[in-house]
C-alpha positions in Angstrom: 0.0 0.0 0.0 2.8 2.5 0.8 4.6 1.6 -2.4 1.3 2.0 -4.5 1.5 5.7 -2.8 4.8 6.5 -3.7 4.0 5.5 -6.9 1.0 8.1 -7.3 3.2 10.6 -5.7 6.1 10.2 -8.6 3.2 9.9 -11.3 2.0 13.4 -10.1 5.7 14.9 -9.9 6.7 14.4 -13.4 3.2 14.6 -14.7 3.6 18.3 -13.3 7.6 18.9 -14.1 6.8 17.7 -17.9 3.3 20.4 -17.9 5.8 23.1 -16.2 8.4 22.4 -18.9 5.6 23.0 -21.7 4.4 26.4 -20.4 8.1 27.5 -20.5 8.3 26.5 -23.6 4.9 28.1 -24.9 6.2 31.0 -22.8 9.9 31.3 -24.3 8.3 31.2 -28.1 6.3 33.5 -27.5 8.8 35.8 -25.9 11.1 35.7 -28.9 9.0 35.7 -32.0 9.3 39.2 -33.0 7.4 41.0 -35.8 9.5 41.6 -39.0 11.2 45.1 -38.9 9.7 47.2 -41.9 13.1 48.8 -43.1 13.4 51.9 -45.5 15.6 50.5 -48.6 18.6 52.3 -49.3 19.0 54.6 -52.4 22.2 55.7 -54.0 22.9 59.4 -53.1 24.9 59.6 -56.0 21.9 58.3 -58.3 18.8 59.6 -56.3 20.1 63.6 -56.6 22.4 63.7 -59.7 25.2 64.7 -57.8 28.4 66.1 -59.4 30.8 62.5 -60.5 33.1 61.8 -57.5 36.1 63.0 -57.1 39.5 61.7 -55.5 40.5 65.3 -54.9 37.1 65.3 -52.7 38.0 64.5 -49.4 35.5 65.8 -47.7 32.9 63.3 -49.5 35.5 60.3 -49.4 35.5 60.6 -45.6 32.1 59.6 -45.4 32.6 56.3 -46.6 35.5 55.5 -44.5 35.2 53.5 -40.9 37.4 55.4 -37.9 40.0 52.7 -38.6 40.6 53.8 -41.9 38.5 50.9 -44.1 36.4 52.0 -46.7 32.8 50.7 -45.5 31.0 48.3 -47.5 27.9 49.2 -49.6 25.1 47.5 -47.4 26.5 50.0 -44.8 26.7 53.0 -47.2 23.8 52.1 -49.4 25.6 53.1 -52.7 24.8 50.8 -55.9 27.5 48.6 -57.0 28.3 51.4 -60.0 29.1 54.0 -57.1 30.6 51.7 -55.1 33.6 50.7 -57.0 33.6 54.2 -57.6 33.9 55.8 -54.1 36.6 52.8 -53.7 38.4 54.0 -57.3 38.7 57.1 -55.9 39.2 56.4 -51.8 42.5 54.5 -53.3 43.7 57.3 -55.7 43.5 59.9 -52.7 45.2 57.6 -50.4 48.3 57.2 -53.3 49.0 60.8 -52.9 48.5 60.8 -48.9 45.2 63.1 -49.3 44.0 60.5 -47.1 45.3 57.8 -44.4 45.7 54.4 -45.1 45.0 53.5 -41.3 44.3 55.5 -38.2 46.2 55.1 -34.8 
């Protein structure tokens, strides 16, 4: 008889561990789904406005498409079309041949 209790007793502990284990789990999914971020897509300021061709003699622009450390950032970070792209790094290279700008930072 006391065995058949213990028994019982188990069978009710795990029955309620595995439902505690499920609520988490309903509990944690739901936590992380998130909804999908609507983002603005990225136009090519050189394209949207027309803007004069770039320039290596144009430090001024070319310093807004290099990093702190001196990288020239990549086009999902600058949102430049592959045309301008290669461009801005045509030209970030030229002015760094004649030391208008650094190859690194310190």
């Amino acid at each position: 008889m006391a065995e058949e209790v213990k028994q019982a007793a188990e069978e009710a502990e795990t029955q309620q561990a595995a439902q505690d284990t499920a609520e988490k789990k309903t509990e944690r999914t739901a936590r992380t789904r998130r909804k999908p971020m609507h983002r603005r897509k990225k136009v090519c300021r050189f394209c949207a406005k027309n803007a004069a061709p770039l320039d290596y003699k144009d430090t001024e622009t070319l310093r807004q498409f290099i990093s702190e450390r001196g990288k020239i950032l990549p086009r999902r970070v600058t949102g430049c079309c592959a045309k301008h792209q290669r461009a801005v790094t045509t030209a970030v290279k030229r002015a760094r041949h004649i030391a208008l700008l650094p190859y690194m930072t310190e």
